[in-house]
N, C-alpha and C positions, 0 to 999 in steps of 0.2 A: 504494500500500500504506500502513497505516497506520505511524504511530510507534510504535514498541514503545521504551518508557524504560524500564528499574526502578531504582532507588533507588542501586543499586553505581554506577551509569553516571552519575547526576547529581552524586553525590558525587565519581567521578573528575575532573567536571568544572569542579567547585572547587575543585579541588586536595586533595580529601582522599582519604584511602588509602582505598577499601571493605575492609569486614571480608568477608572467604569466607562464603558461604553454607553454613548446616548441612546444606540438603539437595544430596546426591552431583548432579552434573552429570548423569547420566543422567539419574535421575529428575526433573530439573529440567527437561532437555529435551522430557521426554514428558511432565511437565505444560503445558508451553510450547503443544507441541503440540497435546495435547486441548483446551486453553482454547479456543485460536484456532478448534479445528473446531467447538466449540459455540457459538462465536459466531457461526460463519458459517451458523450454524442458526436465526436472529435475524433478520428481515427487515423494512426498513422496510416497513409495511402499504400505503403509497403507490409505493413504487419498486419494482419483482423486482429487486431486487439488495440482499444480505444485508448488515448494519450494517458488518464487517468490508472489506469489497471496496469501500462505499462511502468507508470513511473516518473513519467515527465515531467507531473508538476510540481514543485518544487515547496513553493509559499501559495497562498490566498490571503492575503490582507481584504478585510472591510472596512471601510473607513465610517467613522461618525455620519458622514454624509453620504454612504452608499456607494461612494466610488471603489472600485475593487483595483486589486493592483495584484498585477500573479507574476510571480516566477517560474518559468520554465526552461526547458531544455529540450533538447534531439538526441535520439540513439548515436547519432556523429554529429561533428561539426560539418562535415562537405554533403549532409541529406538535402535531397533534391526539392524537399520542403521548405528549405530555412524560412526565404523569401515570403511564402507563405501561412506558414502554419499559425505565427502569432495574430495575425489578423485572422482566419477561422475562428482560432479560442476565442478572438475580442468578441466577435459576434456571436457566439456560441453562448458565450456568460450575458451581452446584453438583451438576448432575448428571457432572461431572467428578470419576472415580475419584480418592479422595485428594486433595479439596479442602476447604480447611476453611472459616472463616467467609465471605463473599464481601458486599464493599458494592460501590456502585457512583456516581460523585460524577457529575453532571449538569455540565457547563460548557459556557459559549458564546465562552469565551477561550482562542483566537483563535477569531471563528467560522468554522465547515465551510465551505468554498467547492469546485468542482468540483474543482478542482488536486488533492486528496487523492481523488480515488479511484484505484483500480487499475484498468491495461490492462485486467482480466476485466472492471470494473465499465462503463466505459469502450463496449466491445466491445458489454455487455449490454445497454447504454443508445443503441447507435447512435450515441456521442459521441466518435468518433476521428477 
């Protein structure tokens, strides 16, 4: 499964207080939620197995004001996607009810290796 960080959790891990998030827990859950299933509607064009179950994404930050901010990655740096794939996910996540602006930052630090994918991806791939 992939890492899910957001910003309260890295800060806890500095030792600094995170400030509460404006938006109520619920809703924060069931953004949580729809993000992830619209990613897993993303699929590398080389693999059947969707960017999420693979591995790829890295962070999802939410912000106070709905804007989402993700980190991801590619199975390689020279995939025939690069150009592409981050703008799919943009639009993958803003068809998510109640999301506001959405970037998406490209990294190869640390790079993807098989060890991040999921049991399902895993399964999908014949690789258990």
């Amino acid at each position: 499964m992939s890492d899910e960080v957001n910003m309260a959790d890295e800060a806890e891990k500095a030792g600094d207080v995170p400030a509460p998030s404006a938006i109520p827990q619920e809703e924060l859950d069931r953004l949580s939620d729809d993000i992830v299933a619209a990613l897993k509607t993303v699929y590398d064009p080389e693999i059947p197995v969707d960017i999420y179950e693979l591995g790829l994404i890295y962070k999802v930050d939410v912000s106070d004001d709905r804007d989402i901010l993700i980190d991801m990655t590619l199975t390689a740096p020279g995939c025939p996607v690069a150009g592409t794939m981050p703008e799919m996910v943009a639009d993958a996540v803003r068809s998510v009810e109640g999301v506001g602006d959405v970037k998406v930052n490209m990294t190869f630090d640390p790079p993807w290796d098989p060890s991040r994918m999921s049991d399902e991806a895993r399964v999908a791939l014949n690789m258990y």
